[in-house]
C-alpha positions in Angstrom: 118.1 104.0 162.4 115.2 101.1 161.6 118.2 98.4 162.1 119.1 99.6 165.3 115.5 99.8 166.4 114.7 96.3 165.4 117.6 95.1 167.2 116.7 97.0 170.0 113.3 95.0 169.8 114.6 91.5 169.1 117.3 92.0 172.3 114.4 93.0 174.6 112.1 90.1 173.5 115.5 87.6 174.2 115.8 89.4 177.5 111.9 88.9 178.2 111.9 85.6 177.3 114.8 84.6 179.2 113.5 86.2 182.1 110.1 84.0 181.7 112.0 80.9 181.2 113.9 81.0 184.2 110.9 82.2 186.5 109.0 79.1 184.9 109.4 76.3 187.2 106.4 74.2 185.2 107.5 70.9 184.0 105.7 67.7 182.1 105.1 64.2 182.9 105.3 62.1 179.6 104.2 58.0 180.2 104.2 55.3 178.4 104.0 52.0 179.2 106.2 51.1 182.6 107.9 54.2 181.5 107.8 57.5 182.7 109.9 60.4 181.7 109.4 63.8 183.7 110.6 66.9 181.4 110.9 70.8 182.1 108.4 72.7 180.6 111.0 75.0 178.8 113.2 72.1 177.6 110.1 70.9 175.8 108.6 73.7 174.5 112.1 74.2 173.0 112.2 70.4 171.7 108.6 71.1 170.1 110.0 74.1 168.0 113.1 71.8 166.9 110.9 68.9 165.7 108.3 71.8 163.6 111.9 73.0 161.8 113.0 69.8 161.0 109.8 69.1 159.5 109.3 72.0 158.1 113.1 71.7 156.2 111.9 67.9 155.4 108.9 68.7 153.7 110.8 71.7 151.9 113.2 69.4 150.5 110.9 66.6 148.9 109.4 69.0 146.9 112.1 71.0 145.5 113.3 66.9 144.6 109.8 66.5 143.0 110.0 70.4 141.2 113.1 69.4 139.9 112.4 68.5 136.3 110.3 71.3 136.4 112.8 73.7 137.8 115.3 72.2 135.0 113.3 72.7 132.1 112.3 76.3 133.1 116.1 76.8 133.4 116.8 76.0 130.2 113.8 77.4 128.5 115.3 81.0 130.1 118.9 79.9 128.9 117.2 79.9 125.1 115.2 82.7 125.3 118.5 84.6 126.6 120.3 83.3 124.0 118.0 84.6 121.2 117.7 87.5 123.0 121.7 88.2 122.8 121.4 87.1 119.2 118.7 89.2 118.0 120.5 92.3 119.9 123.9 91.0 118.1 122.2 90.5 114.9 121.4 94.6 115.1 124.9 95.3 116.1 126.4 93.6 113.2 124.1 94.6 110.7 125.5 98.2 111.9 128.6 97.6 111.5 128.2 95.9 108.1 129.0 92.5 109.0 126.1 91.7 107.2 127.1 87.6 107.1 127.2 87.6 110.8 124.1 89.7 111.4 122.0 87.2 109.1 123.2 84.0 111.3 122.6 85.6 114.4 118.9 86.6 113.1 118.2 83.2 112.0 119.0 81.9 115.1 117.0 84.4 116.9 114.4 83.1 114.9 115.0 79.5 114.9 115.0 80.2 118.5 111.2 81.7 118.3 112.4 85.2 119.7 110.5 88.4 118.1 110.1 85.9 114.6 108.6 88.7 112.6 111.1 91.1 113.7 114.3 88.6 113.2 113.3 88.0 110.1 112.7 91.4 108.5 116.6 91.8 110.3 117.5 88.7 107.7 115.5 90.1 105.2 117.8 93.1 104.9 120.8 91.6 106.0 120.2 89.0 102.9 119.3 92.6 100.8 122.9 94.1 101.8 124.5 90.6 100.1 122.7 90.7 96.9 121.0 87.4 97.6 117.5 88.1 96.1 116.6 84.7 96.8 117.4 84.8 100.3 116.1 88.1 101.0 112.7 86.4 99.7 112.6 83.7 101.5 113.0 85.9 104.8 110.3 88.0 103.6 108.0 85.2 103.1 108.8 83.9 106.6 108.2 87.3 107.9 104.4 87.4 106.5 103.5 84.4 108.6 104.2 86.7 111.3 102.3 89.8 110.4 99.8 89.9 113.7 103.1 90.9 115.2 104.7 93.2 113.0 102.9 93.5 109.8 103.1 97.6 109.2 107.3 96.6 109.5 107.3 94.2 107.1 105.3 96.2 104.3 107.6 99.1 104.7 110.7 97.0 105.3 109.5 95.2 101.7 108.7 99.0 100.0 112.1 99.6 100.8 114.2 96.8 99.4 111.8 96.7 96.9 112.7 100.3 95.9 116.5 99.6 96.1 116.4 96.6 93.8 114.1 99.1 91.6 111.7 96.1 92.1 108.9 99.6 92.0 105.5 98.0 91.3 106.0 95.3 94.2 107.0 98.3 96.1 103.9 100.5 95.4 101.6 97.3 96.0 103.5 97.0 99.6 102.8 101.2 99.9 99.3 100.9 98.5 98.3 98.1 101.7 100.2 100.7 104.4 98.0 103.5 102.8 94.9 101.0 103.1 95.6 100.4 106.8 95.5 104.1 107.5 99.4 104.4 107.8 100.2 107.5 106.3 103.3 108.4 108.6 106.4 110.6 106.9 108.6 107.4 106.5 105.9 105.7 104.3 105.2 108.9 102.4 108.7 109.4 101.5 109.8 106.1 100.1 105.9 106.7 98.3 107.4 110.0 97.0 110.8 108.3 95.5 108.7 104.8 94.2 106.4 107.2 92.4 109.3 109.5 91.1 110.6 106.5 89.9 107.3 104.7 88.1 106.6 108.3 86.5 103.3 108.8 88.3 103.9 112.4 88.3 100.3 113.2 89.5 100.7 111.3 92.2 104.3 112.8 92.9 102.6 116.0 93.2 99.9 114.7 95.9 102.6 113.1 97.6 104.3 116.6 98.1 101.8 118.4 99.2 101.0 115.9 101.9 104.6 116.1 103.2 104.8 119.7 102.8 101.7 120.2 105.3 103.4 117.4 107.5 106.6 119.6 107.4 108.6 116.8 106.4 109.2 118.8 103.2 110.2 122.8 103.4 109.3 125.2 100.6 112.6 125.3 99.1 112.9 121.3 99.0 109.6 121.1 97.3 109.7 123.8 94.5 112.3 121.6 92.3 109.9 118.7 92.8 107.1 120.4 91.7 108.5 122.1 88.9 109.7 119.1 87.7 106.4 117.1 88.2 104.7 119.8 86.7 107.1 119.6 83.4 106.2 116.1 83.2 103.1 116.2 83.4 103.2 118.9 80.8 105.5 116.6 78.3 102.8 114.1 78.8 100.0 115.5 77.0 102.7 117.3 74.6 100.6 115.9 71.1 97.0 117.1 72.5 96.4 121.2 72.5 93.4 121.0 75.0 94.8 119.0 77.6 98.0 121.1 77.3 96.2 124.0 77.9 93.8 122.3 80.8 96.9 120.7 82.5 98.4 124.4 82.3 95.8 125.9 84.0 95.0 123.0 86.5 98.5 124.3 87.8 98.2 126.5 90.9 98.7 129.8 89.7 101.6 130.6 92.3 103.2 127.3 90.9 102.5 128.6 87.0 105.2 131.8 87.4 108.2 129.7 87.4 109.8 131.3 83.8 111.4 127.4 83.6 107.6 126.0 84.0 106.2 128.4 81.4 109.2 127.8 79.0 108.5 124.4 78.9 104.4 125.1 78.6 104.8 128.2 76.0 107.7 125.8 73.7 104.9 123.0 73.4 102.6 125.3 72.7 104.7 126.4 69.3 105.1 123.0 68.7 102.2 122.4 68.0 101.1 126.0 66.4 99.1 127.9 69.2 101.7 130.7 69.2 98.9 132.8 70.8 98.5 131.1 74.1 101.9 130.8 74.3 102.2 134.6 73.8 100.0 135.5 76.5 101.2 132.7 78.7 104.8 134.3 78.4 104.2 137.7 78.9 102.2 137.0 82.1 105.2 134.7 83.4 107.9 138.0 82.2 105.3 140.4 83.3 105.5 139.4 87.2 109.6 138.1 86.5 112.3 139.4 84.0 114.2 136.0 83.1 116.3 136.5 80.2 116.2 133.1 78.8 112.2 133.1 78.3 112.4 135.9 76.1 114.1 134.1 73.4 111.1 131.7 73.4 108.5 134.9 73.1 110.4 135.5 69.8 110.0 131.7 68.2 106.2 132.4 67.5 105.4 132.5 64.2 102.5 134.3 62.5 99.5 136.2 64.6 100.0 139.5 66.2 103.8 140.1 65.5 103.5 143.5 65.4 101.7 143.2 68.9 104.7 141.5 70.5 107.2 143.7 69.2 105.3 146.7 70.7 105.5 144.7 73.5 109.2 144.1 74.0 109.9 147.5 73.1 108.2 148.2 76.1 109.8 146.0 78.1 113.1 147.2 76.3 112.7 150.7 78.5 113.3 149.0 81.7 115.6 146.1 79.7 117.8 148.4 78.0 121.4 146.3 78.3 119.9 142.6 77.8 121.3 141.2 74.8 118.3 138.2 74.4 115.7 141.1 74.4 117.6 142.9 71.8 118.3 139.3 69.6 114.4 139.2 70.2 113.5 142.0 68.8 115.6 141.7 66.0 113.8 137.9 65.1 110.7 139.3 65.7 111.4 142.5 63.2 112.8 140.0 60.4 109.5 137.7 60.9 107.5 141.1 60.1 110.3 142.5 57.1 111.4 145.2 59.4 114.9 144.7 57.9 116.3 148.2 59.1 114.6 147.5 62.6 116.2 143.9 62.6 119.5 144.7 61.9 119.3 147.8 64.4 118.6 145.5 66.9 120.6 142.2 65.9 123.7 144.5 66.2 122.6 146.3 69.1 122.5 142.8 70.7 125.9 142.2 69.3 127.5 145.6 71.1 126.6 144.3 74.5 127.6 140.6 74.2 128.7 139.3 70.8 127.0 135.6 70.6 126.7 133.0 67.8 122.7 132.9 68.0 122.8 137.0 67.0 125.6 136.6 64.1 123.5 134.0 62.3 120.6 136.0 62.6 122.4 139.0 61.0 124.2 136.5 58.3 120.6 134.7 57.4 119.3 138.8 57.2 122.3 139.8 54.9 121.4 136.5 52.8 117.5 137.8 52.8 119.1 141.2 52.0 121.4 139.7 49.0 124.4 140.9 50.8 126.9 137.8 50.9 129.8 139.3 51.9 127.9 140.9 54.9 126.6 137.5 55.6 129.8 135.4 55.2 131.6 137.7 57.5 128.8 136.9 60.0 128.8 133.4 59.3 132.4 133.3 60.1 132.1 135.1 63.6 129.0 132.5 64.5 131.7 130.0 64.0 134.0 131.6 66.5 132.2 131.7 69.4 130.4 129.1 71.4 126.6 128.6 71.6 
């Protein structure tokens, strides 16, 4: 509709001005010297507009001839920065495809080229990581640090990551340690400072590290229970010789953390280790109190000394609800030897025996028969422990 309007408009204005022209009977008188030339009006208004267009497409072409070199140069500076362009983009599409060779010359010429430096070279860096060439992978990384006011925050985490992967993990916590100075705490970051602090043993840390992506969400509940349990055993193993900071790293543990029987296995058997069979009493019937786990029972039986009668009442009470499991049976019948019961033992050593027959009860019964000075009682035992599997 607009075209067919403006042609509407430009056919009335030919028709208007056609009209004028031909009413115009107006001419001009041109002299010079004996000369005289006598000209219509229209013929030189028309000559007039001729001369302004040639001059006009004169004037137009001296200076594109004067732009030229100009025009030329900015062609080819657009021709490179294409070129790298391509190259960078080809350098990513390679990488992907693990054509890692190809994807390293494509990023040093996207480099070479000055397209996106810091960015082409963290692409070489890793390209030259994929190839095993430490010393190339270096080099790019140095190159990419010259160009950290334009990607800084990518190089630290591109080097915390190869750092990591060639188990290079103090260079990578330094590289972590600047990202967490700049305020950079994204998920990304705190993963690979997760795994880099798994890996250097900081358990402390690991645990921090945790809890920060567990209230970022980047960690659910289930995901970060083993990590705690096992960051919690370390930690535990770590102050294994010293009785006060066992205890105080014990209770430093958040008390919903602390009923995990594996976590108070591990706390309660370093605890006997080093002869404080009374914390680890109370520190295992709390953890069996709030869940049954059949394997942290044995441990409540490898105390020595203290209130022995006190923990047999105990399992005896726990035996009402317990009544078919064969560790709370084998510990009751440790616990009854370690306080001369021997009828009460060997009740409950067999009893243990009657629902699942297991080496760990039948040397218990021999090394009771030996106490006893029955050897035949305790040979036949001896033989059955060698029977079965641990």
């Amino acid at each position: 509709m607009r075209l067919l309007l403006w042609f509407l408009l430009l056919a009335g204005l030919a028709v208007a001005l056609a009209l004028a022209a031909r009413s115009n009977d107006g001419y001009a008188l041109l002299v010079a010297g004996p000369w005289r030339v006598e000209l219509s009006l229209n013929f030189l208004i028309l000559a007039e507009l001729a001369i302004l267009f040639l001059g006009y497409l004169i004037l137009r072409f001296v200076a594109a001839t004067v732009a030229l070199p100009r025009s030329v140069a900015a062609y080819r500076a657009r021709r490179v920065r294409e070129q790298a362009e391509q190259a960078l983009v080809d350098a990513f599409r390679y990488y992907f495809e693990g054509r890692y060779g190809r994807a390293l010359k494509c990023a040093a010429g996207a480099y070479d080229a000055g397209h996106a430096p810091g960015v082409s070279a963290l692409m070489a860096a890793r390209c030259a990581q994929a190839m095993r060439s430490e010393e190339r992978q270096t080099r790019w990384l140095a190159r990419a640090a010259h160009h950290d006011g334009e990607a800084r925050n990518a190089r630290l985490m591109t080097e915390a990551e190869l750092f990591l992967q060639s188990h290079r993990y103090p260079e990578a916590q330094a590289a972590l340690d600047l990202l967490a100075a700049s305020g950079l705490r994204h998920i990304a970051a705190l993963r690979l400072t997760l795994r880099n602090q798994r890996a250097l043993g900081d358990w402390r840390e690991v645990l921090r590290s945790i809890r920060l992506l567990e209230k970022t969400h980047a960690l659910s509940a289930e995901q970060a229970r083993p990590l705690k349990l096992q960051a919690h055993q370390e930690n535990l193993r770590a102050v294994a010789l010293d009785r006060q900071a066992l205890i105080k790293c014990w209770r430093d543990i958040p008390s919903a953390e602390r009923r995990s029987p594996r976590l108070a296995a591990e706390a309660a058997s370093l605890l006997i280790a080093l002869g404080d069979c009374e914390t680890a009493q109370s520190l295992v019937e709390d953890a069996l109190d709030h869940e049954w786990n059949r394997e942290l029972i044995l441990i409540y039986a490898q105390c020595r000394g203290g209130d022995v009668l006190g923990r047999i009442a105990r399992a005896e009470a726990w035996l009402t609800h317990e009544t078919r499991d064969e560790n709370l049976l084998l510990a009751l019948g440790r616990l009854c030897r370690q306080q001369q019961l021997w009828g009460k033992a060997q009740s409950y050593l067999e009893a243990s025996l009657s629902v699942a027959p297991t080496r760990a009860a039948h040397v218990e019964l021999a090394q009771l028969a030996d106490q006893l000075e029955r050897p035949e009682q305790a040979a036949r035992h001896y033989r059955a422990a060698a029977g079965l599997e641990a």
